[in-house]
VEXDREN-2710 file (C-alpha; in Angstrom, 1 decimal):
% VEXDREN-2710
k/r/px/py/pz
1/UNK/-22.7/-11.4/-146.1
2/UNK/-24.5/-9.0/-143.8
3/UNK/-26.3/-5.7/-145.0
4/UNK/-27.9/-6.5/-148.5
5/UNK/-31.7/-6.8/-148.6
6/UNK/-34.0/-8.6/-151.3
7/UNK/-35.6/-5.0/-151.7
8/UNK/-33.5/-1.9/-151.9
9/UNK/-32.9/-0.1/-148.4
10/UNK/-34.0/3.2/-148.2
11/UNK/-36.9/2.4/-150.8
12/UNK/-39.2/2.0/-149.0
13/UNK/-39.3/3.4/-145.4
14/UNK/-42.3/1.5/-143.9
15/UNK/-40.9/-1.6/-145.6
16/UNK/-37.6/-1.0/-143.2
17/UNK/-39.5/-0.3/-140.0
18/UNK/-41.2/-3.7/-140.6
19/UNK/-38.5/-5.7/-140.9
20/UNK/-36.6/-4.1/-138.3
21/UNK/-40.0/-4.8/-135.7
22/UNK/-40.0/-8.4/-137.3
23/UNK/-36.5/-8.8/-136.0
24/UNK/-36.2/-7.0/-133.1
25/UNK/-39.3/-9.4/-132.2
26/UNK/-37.7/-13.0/-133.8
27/UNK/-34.7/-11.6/-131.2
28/UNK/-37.2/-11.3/-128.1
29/UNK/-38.5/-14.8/-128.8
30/UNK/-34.8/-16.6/-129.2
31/UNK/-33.8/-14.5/-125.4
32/UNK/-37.4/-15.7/-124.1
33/UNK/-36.2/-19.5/-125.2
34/UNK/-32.4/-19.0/-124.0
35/UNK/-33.8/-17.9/-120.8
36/UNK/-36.3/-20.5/-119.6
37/UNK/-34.0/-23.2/-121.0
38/UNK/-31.0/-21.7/-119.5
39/UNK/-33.1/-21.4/-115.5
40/UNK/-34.2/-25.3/-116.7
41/UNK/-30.2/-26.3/-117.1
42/UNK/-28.2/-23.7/-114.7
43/UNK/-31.0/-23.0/-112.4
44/UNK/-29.7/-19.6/-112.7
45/UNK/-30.3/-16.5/-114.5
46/UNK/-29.0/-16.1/-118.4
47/UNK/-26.3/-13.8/-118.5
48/UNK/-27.4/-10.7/-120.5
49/UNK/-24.2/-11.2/-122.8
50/UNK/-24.8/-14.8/-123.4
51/UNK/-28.8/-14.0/-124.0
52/UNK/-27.6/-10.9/-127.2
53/UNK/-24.8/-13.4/-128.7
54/UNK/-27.8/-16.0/-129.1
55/UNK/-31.1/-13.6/-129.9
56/UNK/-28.4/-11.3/-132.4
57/UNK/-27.1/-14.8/-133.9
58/UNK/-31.1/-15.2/-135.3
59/UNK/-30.9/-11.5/-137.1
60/UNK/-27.3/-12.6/-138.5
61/UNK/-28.4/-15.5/-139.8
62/UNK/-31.6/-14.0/-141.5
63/UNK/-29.5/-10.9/-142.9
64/UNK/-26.8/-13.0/-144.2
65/UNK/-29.3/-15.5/-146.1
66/UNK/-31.3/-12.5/-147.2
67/UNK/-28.5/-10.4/-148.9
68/UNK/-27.5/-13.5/-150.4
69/UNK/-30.4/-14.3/-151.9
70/UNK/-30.5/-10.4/-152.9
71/UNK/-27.0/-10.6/-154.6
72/UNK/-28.2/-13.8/-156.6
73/UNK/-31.8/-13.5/-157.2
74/UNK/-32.0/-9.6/-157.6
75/UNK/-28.6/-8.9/-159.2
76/UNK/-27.5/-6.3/-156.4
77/UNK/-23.7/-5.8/-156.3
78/UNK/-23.4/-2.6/-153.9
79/UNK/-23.4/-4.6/-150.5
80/UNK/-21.7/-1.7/-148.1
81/UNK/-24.2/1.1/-148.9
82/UNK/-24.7/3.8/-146.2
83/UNK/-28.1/3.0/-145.7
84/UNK/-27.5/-0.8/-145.4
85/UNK/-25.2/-0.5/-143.1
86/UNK/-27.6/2.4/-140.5
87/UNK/-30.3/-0.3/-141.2
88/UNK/-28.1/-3.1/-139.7
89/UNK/-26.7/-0.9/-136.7
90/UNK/-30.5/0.4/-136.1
91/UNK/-31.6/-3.5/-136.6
92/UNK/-28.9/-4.8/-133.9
93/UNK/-28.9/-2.2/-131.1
94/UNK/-32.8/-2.8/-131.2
95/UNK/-32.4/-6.8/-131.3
96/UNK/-29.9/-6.8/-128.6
97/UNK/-32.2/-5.0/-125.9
98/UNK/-35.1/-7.2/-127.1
99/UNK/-32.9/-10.5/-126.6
100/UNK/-31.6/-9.2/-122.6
101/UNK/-35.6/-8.1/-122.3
102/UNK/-36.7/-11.7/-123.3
103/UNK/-33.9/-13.9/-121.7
104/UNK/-35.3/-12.4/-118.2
105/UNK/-38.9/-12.7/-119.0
106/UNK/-38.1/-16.3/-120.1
107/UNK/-36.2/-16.9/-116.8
108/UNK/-39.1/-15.6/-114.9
109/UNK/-41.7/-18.3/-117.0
110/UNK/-38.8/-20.6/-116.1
111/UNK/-39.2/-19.6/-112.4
112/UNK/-42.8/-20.4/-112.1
113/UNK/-43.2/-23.2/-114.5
114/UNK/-40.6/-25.4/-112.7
115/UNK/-42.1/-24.0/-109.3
116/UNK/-45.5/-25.3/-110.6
117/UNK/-44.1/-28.6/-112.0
118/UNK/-42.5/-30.0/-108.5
119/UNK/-39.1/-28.2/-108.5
120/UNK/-38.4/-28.8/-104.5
121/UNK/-35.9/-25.5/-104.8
122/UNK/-35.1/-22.5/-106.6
123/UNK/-32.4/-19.7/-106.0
124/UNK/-35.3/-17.3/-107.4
125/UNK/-38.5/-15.7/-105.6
126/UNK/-41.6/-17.1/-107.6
127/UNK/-43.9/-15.2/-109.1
128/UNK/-47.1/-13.4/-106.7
129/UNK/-49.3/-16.0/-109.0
130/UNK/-47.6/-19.1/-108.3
131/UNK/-47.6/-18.5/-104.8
132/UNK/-51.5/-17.5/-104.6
133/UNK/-53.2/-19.4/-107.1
134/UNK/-50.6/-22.1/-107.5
135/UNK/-49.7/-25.1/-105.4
136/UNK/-46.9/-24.4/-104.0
137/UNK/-45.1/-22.7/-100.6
138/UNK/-42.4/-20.9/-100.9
139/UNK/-40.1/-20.7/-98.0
140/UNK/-37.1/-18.1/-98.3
141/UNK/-34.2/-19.1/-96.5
142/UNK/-32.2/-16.4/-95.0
143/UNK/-28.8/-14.4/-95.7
144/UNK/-27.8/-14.9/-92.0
145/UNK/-27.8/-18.4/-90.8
146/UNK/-26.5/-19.1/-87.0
147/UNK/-25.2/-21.7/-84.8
148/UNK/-26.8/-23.9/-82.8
149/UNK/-24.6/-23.7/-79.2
150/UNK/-23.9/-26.9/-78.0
151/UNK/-23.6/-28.9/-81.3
152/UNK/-20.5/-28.9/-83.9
153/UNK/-21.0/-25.8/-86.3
154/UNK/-21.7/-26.6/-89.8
155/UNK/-19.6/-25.9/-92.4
156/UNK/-19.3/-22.3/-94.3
157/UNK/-19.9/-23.9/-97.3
158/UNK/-23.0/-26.0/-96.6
159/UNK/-24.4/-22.5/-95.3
160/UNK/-23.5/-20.5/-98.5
161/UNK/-25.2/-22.9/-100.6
162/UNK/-28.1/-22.7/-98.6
163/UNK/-28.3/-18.9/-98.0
164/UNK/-30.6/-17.6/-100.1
165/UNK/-32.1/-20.6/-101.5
166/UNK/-36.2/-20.4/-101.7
167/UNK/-37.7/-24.4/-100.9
168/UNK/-40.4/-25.1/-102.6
169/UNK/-43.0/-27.0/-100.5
170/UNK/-46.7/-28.1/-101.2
171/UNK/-50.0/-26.0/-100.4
172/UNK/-52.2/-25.9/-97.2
173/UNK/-49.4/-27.1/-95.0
174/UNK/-49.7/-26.3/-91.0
175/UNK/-46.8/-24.6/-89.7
176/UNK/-45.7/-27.8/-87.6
177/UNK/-46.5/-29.5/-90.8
178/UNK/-43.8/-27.2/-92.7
179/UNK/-41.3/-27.4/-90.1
180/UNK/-41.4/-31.4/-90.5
181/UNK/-41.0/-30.7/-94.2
182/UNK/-38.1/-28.1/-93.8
183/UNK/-36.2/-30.1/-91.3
184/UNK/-36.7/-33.0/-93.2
185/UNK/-35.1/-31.2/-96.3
186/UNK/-32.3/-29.7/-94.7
187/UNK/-30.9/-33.1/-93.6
188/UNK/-31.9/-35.1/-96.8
189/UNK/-30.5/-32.5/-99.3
190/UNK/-27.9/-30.6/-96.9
191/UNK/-26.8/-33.6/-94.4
192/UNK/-28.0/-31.1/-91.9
193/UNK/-28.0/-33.0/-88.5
194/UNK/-29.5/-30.3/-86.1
195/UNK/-32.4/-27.6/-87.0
196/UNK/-34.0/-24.4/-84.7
197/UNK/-36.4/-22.2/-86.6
198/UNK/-39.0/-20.2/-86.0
199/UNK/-41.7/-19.8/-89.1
200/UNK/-44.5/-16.8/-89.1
201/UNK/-47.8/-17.8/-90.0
202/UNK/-47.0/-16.3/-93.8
203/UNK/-44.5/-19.2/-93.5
204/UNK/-41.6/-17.0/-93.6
205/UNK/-38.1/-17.9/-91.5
206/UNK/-37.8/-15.1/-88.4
207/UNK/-35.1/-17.7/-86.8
208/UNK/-32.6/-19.9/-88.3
209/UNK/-29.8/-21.8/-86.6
210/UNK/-27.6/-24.9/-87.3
211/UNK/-25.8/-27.5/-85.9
212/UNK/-24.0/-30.9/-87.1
213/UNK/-24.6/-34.0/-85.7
214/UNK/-22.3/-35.7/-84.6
215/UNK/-20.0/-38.8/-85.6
216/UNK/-17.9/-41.5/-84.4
217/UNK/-18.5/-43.8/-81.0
218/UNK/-17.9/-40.9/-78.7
219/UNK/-21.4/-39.8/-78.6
220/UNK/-22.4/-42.9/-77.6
221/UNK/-20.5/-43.8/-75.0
222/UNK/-21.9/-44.0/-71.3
223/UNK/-20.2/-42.0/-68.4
224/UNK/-16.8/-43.4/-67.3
225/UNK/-16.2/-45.5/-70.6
226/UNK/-13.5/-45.9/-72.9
227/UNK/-13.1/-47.6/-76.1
228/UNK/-10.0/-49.3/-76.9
229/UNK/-9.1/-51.4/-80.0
230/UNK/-7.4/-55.1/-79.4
231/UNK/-5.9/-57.8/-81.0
232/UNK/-8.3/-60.4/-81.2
233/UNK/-10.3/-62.3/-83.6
234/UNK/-13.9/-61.8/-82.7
235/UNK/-16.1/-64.8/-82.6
236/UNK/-17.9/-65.9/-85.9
237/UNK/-21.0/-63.9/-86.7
238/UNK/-20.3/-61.2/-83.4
239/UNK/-21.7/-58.1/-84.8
240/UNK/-21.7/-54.6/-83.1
241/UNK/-23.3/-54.2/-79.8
242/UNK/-22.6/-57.6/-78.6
243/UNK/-21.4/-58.0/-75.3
244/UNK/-18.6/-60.3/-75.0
245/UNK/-15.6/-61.2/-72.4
246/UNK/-12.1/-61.0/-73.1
247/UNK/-9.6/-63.7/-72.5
248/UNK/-5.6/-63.3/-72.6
249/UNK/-5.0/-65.0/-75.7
250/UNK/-2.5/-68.4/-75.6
251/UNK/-2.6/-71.1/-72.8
252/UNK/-3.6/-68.4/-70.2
253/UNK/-7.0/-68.5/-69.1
254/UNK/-7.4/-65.4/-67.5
255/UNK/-10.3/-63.2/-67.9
256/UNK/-9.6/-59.6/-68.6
257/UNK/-12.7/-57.9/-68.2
258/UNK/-16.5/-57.7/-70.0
259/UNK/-16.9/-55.3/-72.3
260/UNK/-19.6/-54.0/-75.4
261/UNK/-18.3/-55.3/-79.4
262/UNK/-18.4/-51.9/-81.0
263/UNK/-16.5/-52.9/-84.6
264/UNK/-14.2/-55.0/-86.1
265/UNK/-12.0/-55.0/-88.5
266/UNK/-9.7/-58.2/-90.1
267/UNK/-7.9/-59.0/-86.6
268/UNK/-8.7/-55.8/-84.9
269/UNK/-11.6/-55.5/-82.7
270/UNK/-13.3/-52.0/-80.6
271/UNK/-14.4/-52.5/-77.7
272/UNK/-16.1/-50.3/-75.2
273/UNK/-15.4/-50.8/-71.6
274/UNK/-15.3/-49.0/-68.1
275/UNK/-12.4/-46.4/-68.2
276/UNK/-10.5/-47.8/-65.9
277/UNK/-10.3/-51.4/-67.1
278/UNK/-9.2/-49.7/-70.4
279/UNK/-5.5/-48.9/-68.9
280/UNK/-4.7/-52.2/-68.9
281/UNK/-5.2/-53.4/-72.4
282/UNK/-2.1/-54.2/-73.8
283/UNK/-1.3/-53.4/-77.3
284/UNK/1.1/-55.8/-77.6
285/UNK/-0.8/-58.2/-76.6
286/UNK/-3.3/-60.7/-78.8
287/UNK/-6.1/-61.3/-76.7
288/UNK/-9.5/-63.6/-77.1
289/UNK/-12.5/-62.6/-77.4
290/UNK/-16.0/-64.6/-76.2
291/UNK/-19.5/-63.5/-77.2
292/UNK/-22.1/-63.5/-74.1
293/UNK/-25.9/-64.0/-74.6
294/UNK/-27.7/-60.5/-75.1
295/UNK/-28.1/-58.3/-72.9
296/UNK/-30.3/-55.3/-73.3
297/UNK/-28.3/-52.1/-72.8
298/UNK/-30.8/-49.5/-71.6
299/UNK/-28.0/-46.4/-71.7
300/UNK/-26.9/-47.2/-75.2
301/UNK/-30.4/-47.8/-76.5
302/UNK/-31.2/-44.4/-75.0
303/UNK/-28.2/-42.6/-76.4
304/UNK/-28.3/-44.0/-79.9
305/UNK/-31.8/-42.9/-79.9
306/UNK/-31.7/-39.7/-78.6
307/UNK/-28.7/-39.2/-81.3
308/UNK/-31.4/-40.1/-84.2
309/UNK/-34.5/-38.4/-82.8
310/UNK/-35.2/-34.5/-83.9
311/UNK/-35.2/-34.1/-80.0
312/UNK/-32.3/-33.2/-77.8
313/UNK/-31.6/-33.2/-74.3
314/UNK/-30.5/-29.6/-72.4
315/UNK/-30.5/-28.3/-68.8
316/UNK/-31.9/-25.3/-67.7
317/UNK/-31.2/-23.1/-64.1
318/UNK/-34.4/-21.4/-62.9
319/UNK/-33.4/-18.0/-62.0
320/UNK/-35.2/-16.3/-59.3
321/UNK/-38.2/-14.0/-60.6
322/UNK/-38.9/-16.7/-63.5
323/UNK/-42.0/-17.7/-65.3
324/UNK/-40.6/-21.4/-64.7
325/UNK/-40.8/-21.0/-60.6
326/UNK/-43.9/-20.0/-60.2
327/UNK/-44.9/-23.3/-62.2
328/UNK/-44.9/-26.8/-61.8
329/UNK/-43.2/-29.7/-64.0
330/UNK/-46.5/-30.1/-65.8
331/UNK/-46.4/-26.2/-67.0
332/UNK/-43.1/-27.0/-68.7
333/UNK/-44.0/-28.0/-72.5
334/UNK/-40.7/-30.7/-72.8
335/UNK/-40.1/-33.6/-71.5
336/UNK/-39.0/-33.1/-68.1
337/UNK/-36.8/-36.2/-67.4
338/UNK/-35.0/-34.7/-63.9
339/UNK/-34.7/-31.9/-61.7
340/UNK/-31.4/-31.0/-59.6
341/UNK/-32.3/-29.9/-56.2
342/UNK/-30.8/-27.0/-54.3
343/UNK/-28.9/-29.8/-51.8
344/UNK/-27.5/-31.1/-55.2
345/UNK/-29.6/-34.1/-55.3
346/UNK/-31.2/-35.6/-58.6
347/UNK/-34.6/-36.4/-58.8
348/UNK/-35.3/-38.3/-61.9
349/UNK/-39.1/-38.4/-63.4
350/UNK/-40.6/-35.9/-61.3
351/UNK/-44.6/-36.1/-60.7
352/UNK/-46.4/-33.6/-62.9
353/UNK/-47.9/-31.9/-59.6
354/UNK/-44.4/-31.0/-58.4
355/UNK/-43.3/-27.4/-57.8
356/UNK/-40.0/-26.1/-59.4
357/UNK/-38.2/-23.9/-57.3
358/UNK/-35.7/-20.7/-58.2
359/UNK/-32.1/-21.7/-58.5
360/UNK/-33.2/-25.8/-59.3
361/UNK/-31.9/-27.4/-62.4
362/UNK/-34.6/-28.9/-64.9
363/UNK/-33.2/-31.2/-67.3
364/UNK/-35.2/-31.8/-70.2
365/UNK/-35.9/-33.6/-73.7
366/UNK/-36.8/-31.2/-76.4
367/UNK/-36.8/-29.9/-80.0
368/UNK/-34.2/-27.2/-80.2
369/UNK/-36.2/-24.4/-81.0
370/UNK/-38.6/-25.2/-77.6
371/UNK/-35.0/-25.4/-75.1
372/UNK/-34.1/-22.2/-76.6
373/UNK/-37.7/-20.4/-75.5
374/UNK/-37.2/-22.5/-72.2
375/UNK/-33.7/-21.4/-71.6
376/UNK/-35.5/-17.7/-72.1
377/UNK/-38.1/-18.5/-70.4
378/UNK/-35.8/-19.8/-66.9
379/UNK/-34.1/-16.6/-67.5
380/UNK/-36.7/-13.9/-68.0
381/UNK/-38.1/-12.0/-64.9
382/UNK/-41.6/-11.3/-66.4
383/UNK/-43.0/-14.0/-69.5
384/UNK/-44.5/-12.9/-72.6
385/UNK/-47.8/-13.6/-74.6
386/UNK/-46.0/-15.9/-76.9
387/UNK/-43.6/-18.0/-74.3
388/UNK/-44.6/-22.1/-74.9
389/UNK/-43.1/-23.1/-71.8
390/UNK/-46.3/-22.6/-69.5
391/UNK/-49.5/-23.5/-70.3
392/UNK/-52.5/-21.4/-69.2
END
C-alpha cells in the first residue's frame, strides 16, 4: 500500500526532503540503467514513457514495502492522510523527470561505450570525446542518397535503412583508406553492388550515390549472343563455362552449332550461343550435348571480371573547349581502354603520348566517382583546382 512511511509525514520536514532526493535519485539511476541497456538491445533511444513506468516502478516498490512495514512495525492505521498523499505526488512528479533525465544520459553512455567497444554502426552521433580521444571514425551517412545513372536503382527500403545511419570505422584511416572501408561495408552489410562518394578530409559524406549490381546471364553475355535453354543431358562432370557442341539427339548425327555451358538443371541445359544460331533451337526437340577441351574465353573472362571489380567501364564525348582536348590519353587518370575517332573508327589501347581531340569518344575503366569528374571534366569549358582527370 502506497503513502504510509516508517516515520510520520509532516514530522519532520527535512526528514521528507531527504527521502524525496533519495528517490528522485534511486529513479535517475533505474532511467540511466533502462537507457544504456535499452541503446545495447534496440539500438535505439528509450522511450520517455517506457523509461518513468520503469525508474517510478523503483519508488512504488520502496513506498509500498515501507508503509507496510510502518503499518506492522509502527502500528500506523491512517494510510490516506493529506500529507501522505502531497508527499507521494511531490515524490513521483520529481522521480518521473529524473527517470526521462537518466534514460537519455544512459543512452548517451550507451552511445559511446558500444562506439568504443567495436560497434561497426549506430543510428546515434557519438559523443565529441569518442570521436577525439577515442578510436573510432565516425562517418554520417546522409538524408538524401541518389542514383547512380546507368546501373539498376536500389531499393527504397535498402536506402531508408541506411539514411541516417553513422558507420563506425577505426582511427588514422586515409581517406582512400575509408572509402575501401565504406564501400566494403555497404555491400557486405547492405548487398550494395555499386558505390560513388565523395568524403572531405573531416571524413564527412559531400556525395552519395547508389546503384545495384546486376544479376542473371545477361550481363555477361558478348555482343550478338543469345542464351537458350535445351533438352539435353549434359555430359558427366560439364560444369558452367564449358564449351561444348550440340548434336540432334537420336540416330541423327547432325551438328547443330558450338556453343558456351552456362547451367544445367535435371535434363535441361543453358546455353549461350551466337544470336542467330539461337532461332533454330527447337523446343521440341531433345538434343545431345558434347563437352570440347577448354578454351579460354577472353570476352567472358573480361566481363565476369569487370562485373566483380569496384571499377566500371563508361564513355565520355570531349566537347570542344574541354580540359580533356587540350590533353593527352596519359592526362586522363582512368584507364583509357579506346578512343572513337571523328571518322567513327575505334582505336583500342591508345599510346599514352596521343592527343585527344574535341568531339572524340574516350572510353574508359574507372571507379564511379572518377567517370563522374571525367564526364564533368569532358564537359566543362574551363577546369577547376580540384578536377583529377589531368595531371599537372
Amino acid at each position: 500500500m502506497i503513502g504510509t512511511q516508517l516515520a510520520p509525514i509532516g514530522g519532520d520536514l527535512l526528514v521528507d526532503l531527504a527521502r524525496i532526493i533519495v528517490l528522485t535519485v534511486l529513479s535517475g539511476a533505474i532511467g540511466v540503467g533502462i537507457g544504456c541497456v535499452h541503446r545495447w538491445y534496440a539500438a535505439e533511444r528509450v522511450p520517455d514513457g517506457l523509461a518513468v513506468l520503469v525508474g517510478l516502478s523503483g519508488v512504488a516498490v520502496y513506498l509500498n514495502t515501507a508503509g507496510a512495514l510502518g503499518e506492522i512495525i509502527g502500528g500506523q492505521q491512517e494510510l490516506a492522510t493529506p500529507e501522505a498523499a502531497v508527499f507521494n505526488v511531490v515524490t513521483f512528479f520529481v522521480a518521473g523527470v529524473a527517470a526521462v533525465a537518466g534514460s537519455r544520459l544512459g543512452d548517451r553512455i550507451g552511445v559511446d561505450l558500444f562506439a568504443a567497444t567495436g560497434a561497426t554502426s549506430i543510428d546515434a552521433d557519438v559523443s565529441r570525446f569518442v570521436r577525439t580521444v577515442g578510436r573510432v571514425i565516425t562517418v554520417k551517412v546522409p538524408q538524401e542518397i541518389e542514383d547512380m545513372e546507368g546501373y539498376a536503382p536500389v531499393d527504397d527500403a535498402t536506402k531508408e535503412k541506411l539514411a541516417g545511419q553513422t558507420l563506425l570505422f577505426p582511427r588514422r584511416l586515409t581517406v582512400d583508406e575509408l572509402r575501401k572501408r565504406f564501400l566494403e561495408r555497404l555491400r557486405v552489410d547492405y548487398g550494395i553492388g555499386h558505390v560513388d562518394v565523395d568524403f572531405t578530409a573531416d571524413a564527412e559524406i559531400e556525395y552519395l550515390a547508389l546503384g545495384g549490381r546486376e544479376s542473371g546471364i545477361g550481363p555477361t553475355l558478348p555482343p550478338a549472343t543469345a542464351a537458350v535453354a535445351v533438352r539435353a543431358d549434359p555430359a558427366n562432370n560439364a560444369s558452367p563455362g564449358d564449351a561444348v557442341q550440340l548434336w540432334l539427339g537420336g540416330d541423327s548425327s547432325k551438328r547443330v552449332t558450338t556453343a558456351e555451358l552456362r547451367g544445367t538443371a535435371d535434363d535441361t541445359a543453358t546455353l549461350a550461343m551466337d544470336a542467330e544460331e539461337a532461332e533454330s533451337i527447337d523446343p521440341e526437340l531433345r538434343y545431345r550435348i558434347v563437352t570440347l577441351p577448354i578454351e579460354p574465353r577472353v570476352d567472358r573472362e573480361f566481363a565476369a571480371q569487370l562485373r566483380a571489380a569496384e571499377e566500371t567501364m563508361g564513355a565520355v564525348t570531349v566537347a570542344d573547349g574541354s580540359a580533356l582536348a587540350r590533353g593527352t590519353v596519359a592526362a586522363i587518370d582512368a584507364a583509357v581502354v579506346a578512343v572513337r575517332t571523328l571518322t567513327g573508327d575505334v582505336e583500342a589501347i591508345p599510346p599514352r603520348d596521343r592527343a585527344i581531340v574535341a568531339g572524340e569518344t574516350v572510353y574508359v575503366i574507372a571507379r564511379p566517382d572518377r567517370l563522374r569528374r571525367l564526364e564533368a571534366a569532358a564537359s566543362a569549358t574551363e577546369p577547376t583546382d580540384d578536377e583529377p582527370t589531368a595531371s599537372r
